[in-house]
N, C-alpha and C positions, 0 to 999 in steps of 0.2 A: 584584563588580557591574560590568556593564559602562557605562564613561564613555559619556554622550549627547553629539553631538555641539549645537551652538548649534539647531541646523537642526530636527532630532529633536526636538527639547525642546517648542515653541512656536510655531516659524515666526520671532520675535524677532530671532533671531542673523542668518538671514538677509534679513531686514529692515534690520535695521542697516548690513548690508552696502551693501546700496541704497542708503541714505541719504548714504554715504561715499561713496558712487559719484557723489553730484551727483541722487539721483531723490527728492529728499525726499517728495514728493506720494504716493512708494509707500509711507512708511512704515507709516499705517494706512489701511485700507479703508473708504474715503468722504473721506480728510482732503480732498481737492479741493473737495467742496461744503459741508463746514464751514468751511472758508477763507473762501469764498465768503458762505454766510450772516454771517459775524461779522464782513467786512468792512462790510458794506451794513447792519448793526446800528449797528454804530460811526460809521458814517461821518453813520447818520443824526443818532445825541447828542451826536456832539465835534464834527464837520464834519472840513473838510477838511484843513487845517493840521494840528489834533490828530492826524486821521488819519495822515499821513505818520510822525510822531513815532513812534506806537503799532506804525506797521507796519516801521520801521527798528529798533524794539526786539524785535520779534520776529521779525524775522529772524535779528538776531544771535544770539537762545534756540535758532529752530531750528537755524539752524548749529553750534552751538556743540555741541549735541544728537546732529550727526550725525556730529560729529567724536569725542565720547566714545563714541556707538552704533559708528562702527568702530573705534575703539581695541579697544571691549570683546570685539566679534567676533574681531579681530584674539585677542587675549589669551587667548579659549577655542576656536578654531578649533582640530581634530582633525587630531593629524598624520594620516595615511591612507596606508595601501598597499595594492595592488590585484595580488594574486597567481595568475598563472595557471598552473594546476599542468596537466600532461600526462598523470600517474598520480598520484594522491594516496591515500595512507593515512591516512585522518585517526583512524581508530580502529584499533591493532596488536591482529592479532586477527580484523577484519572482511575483507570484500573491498575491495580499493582501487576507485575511480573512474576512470574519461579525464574530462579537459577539465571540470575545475573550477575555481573562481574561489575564492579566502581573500578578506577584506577583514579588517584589521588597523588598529586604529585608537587609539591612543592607547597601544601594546603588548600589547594584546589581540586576541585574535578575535572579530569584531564578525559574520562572517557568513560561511557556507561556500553556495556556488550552483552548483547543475549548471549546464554550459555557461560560454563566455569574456565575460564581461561588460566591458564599457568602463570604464576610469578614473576617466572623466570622471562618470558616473552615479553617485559617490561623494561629487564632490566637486569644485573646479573647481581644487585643489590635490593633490587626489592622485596619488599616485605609481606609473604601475603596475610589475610585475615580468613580465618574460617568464621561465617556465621549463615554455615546452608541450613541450621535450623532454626533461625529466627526470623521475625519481622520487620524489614530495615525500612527507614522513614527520615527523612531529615531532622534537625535538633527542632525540638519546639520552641517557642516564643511566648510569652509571659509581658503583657504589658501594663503592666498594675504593681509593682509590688513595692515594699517599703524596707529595702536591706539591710539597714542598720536598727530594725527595731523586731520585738517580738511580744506582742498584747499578753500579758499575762499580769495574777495580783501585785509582781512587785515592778511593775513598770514605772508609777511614779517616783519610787524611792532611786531606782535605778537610773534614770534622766536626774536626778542629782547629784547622786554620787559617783557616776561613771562620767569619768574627760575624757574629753575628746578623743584621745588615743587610745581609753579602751571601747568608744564606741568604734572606732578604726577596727581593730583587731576583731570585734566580736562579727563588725562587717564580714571581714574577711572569711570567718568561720561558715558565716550563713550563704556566702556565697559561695562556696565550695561545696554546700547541701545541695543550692540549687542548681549548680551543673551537673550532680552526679545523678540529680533526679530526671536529668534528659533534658533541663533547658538552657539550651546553650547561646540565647537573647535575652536581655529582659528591658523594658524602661522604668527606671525606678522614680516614683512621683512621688517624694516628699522624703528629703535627711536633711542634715545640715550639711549644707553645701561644701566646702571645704572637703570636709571627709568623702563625701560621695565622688566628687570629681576625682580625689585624689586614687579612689579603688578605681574605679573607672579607667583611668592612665594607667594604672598598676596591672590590673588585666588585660588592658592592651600591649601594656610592652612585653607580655609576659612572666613577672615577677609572683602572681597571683592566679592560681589555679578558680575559677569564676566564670559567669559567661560574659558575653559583652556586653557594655553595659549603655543603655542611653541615657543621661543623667538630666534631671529638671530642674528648675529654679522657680520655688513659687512666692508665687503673687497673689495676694489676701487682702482683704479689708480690713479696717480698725472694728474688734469685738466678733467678726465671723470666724465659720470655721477656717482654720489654717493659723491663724493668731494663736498666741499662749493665752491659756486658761488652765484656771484649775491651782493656782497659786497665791501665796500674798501679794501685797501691791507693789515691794520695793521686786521681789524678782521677775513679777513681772514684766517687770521695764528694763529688766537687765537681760530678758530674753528676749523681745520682741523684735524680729527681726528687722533689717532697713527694707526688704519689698511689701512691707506690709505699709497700706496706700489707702487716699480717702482723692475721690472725685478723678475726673480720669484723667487732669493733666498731673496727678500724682502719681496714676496708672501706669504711664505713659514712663513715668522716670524709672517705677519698682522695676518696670518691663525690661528698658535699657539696663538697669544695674542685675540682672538675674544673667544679663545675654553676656554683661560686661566681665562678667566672675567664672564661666563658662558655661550657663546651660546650654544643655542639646534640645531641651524641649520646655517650655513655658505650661507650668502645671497651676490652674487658677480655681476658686472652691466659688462659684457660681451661686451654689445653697449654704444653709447650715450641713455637718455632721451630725451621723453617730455616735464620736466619739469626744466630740465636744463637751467639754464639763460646765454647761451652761441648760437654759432650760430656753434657748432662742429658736426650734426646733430646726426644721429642715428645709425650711422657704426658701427665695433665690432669698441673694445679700450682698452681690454684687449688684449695682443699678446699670444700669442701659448703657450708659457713655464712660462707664468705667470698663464695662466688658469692649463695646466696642474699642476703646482707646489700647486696650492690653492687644487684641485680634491684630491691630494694623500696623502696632509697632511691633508685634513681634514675628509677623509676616515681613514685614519690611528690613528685618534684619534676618530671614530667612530661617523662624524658630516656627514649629507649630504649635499648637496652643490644645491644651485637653484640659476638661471640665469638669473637677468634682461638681456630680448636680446629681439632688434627689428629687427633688418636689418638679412638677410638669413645665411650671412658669418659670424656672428656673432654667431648666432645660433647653424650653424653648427660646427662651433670652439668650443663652449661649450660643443654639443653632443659627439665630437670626442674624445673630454678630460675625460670624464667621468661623468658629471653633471646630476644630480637627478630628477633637472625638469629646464624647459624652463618657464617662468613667462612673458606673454605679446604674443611671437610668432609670432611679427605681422606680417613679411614677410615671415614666413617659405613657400620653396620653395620644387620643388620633391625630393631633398637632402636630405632636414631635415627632411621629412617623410618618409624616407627611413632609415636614423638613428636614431628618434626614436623608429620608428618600431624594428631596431634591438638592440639596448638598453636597450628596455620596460621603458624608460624615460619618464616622466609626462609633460604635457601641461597646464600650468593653465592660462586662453587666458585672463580674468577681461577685458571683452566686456563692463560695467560698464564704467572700466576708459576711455575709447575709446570713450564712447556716451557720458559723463561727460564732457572730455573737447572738446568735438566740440559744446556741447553746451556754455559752457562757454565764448568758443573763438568767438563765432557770436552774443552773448548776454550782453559780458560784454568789458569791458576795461581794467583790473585788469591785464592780463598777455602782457609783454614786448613780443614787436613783432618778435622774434627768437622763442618765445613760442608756439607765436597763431598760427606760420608757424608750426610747426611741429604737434602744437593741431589737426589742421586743416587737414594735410596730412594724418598723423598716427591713428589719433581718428576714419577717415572714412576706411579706409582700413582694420581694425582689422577685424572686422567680413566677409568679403569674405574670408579670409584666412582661418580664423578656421572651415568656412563649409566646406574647401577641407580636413582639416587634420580630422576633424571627418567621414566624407566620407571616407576616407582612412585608418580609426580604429584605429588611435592615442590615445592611453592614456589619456585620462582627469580629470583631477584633478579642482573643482571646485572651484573661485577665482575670485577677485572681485576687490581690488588695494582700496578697503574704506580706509578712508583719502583723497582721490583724491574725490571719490563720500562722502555723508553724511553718516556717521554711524548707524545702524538700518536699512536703505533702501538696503542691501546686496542681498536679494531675488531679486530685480531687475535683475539680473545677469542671474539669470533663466530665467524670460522672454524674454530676448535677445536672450540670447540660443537656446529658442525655435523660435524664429525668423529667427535664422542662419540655421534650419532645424534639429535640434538634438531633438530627442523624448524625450516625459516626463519622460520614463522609465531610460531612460541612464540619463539626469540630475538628478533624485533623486541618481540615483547609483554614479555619478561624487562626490555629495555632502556628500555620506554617506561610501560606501565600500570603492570606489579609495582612497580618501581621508583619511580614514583611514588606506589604506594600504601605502599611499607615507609616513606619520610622521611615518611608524610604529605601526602603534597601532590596527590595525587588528583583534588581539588580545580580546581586549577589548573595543573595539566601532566598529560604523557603522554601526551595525546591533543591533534587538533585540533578543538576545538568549540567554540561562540562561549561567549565570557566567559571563556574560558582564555588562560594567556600565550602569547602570538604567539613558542615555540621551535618554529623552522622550519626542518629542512636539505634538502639534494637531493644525489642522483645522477644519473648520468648514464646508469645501469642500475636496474635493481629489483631491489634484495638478496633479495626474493621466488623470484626466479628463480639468480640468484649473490648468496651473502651477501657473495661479497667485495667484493661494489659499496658496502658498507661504508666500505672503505677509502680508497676516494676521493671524499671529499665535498665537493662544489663549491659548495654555498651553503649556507652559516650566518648565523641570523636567530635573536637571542635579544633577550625581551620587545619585539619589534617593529624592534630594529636592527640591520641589516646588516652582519656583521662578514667576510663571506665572499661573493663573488660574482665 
């Protein structure tokens, strides 16, 4: 619902204002000759004396009146901003506009107007924004990433030497890349819960410059990916989590306790990983009645469920069960696009993490070689894949696997995209509508249109024309503030 400003409401607030101003006469219409009559009332039953008494007491009411009447104005007066866009997409998908005007008013969009409107006709406070030479677009959305972490050689030494509070802090760090890098959504699938929830509320109250954040709770099997590997036996046991689950009415419990700790979103590894310090490869590894067990209990407490899956069988295990979205996809075969299709299941393909580690793995030494064997296999094959399912009008939800790649660099994700053969037009729509529509939030993002959150970025080009104008995003605006300009 969008907030009324004083003014909107009644005429009141801006009356009040008046009245603060020293114009009390303006507060209602006629008070001059009501004044007037109830002096010459009075004056005629008390007389004159009395009268002065009567009329120094009610001065000091009025006053007093019009010092509460602006206070109050004061206290609900609309912050306001007055944005002039040069190209604006306010719907991904539609044709963009020249020379439009946002009004943004209390963190919402309050009004979109053909042509450059004045400031000042908003409000005698408001704010305007020049950006009649760039490309305005809502914030983008990013549903893949991994915030509190960043794949590089000393990642291992780093998860033991770093506690908890400085994984917190470095969170914070990374999340403040990724809003200035224009996304001002993400769903983060895979940290240690405690900390993510905790940034997550941090950003929402405002404490923590970030975007918003959806946070996951996952759910794994004993020895698959998502489980600790890659350590001695005593730390292993001292890291492995309580959602990690064997058979589905264990499923069933990790699922309850993920929802119970606050996930927003139930994130489940269907396959093995990439990243996996094992040599179990990329098969499904969730069985049948364990996926389905996790689907219905975390639909039934009203979580949706996305699927690390690489291998086909895998995939399509999750599709059959009920799963929300598919995360990686990288074998999906004519099965699985056949049950997406009948689903309406999301695809979010993070081609990023694909080009990241095949670079890694031929660049560096840092990854044991059970790693670089699968970097290698799985990293090149992602993107053939995803140009059949987009060819084939698969669902896409845009998604990136940062953490794997560097934080802020997420728009890259886009230019692969358009590599793989997907138009400009459908990756803004990936980033902005799908994307809003998989978390739910439809509602209120992915588009600019009045009563939706005022997430507003610019370039300095139209990724319409080059997507890689993506990557330099020059103004960042999330629920109406300015974190980028």
């Amino acid at each position: 619902m969008v907030a009324k400003t004083p003014e909107s409401s009644t005429g009141i607030g801006l009356q009040a204002r008046r009245v603060g101003d020293g114009q009390a006469s303006r507060l209602l219409p006629g008070l001059d000759l009501v004044v007037t009559v109830l002096t010459a009332v009075c004056r005629t039953m008390y007389g004159e004396e009395k009268m002065k008494k009567i009329a120094k007491t009610a001065m000091q009411a009025v006053l007093a009146a019009g010092v509460a009447a602006a206070g109050l104005s004061a206290a609900f007066a609309a912050d306001i901003k007055v944005i002039h866009a040069g190209e604006l997409l306010a719907v991904p998908g539609q044709t963009p506009k020249s020379e439009q005007t946002l009004v943004v008013a209390d963190g919402k969009i309050t009004q979109v107007l053909d042509g450059y409107r004045a400031a000042s006709e908003f409000g005698a406070d408001a704010a305007a924004i020049d950006l009649k030479e760039q490309f305005v677009m809502p914030g983008m959305m990013d549903m893949h990433v991994h915030i509190q972490m960043e794949l590089g050689p000393n990642s291992d030494s780093q998860r033991l030497r770093m506690s908890d509070a400085d994984v917190a802090m470095q969170s914070v760090h990374y999340a403040e890349q990724t809003l200035l890098a224009g996304f001002t959504t993400v769903r983060d699938l895979g940290a240690r819960p405690e900390q993510i929830y905790a940034l997550r509320d941090g950003v929402a109250r405002g404490w923590i410059a970030g975007p918003r954040i959806v946070a996951s709770g996952g759910v794994s099997v004993t020895g698959g990916h998502g489980d600790i590997d890659g350590m001695r036996a005593d730390l292993m046991e001292k890291y492995t989590a309580k959602t990690i689950c064997d058979g589905g009415d264990d499923c069933r419990r990790a699922t309850r306790r993920a929802v119970k700790f606050g996930a927003d979103v139930i994130k489940i590894t269907a396959t093995g990983g990439v990243l996996s310090d094992t040599n179990t490869g990329t098969g499904q590894q969730m069985a049948n009645d364990e996926l389905k067990e996790v689907m219905d209990t975390a639909h039934g407490l009203g979580r949706k469920v996305a699927a690390h899956a690489h291998a086909a069988e895998g995939i399509n295990a999750a599709l059959r069960a009920g799963v929300d979205s598919i995360e990686h996809g990288s074998y999906a075969d004519k099965e699985s696009i056949r049950l997406f299709k009948e689903t309406g299941a999301y695809l979010v393909p993070t081609l990023l993490a694909g080009d990241t580690v095949v670079k890694m793995a031929k660049n560096s030494d840092f990854m044991s070689p059970a790693i670089k064997a699968k970097a290698l296999r799985v990293g090149g094959d992602m993107m053939s894949h995803f140009a059949v399912a987009y060819k084939e009008g698969v669902n896409i939800a845009f998604g990136t696997d940062s953490g794997v790649s560097k934080h802020g660099t997420n728009a890259d994700e886009a230019v692969l995209m358009k590599q793989a053969g997907m138009t400009e037009a459908d990756i803004l729509k990936s980033a902005t509508v799908n994307a809003a529509d998989l978390i739910d939030m439809g509602d209120s993002l992915g588009t600019l249109e009045a009563g939706k959150l005022a997430d507003i970025i610019a370039m300095n080009k139209s990724p319409l024309e080059d997507i890689a104008a993506l990557t330099d995003v020059v103004f960042v605006m999330k629920g109406g503030k300015v974190y980028k300009k």
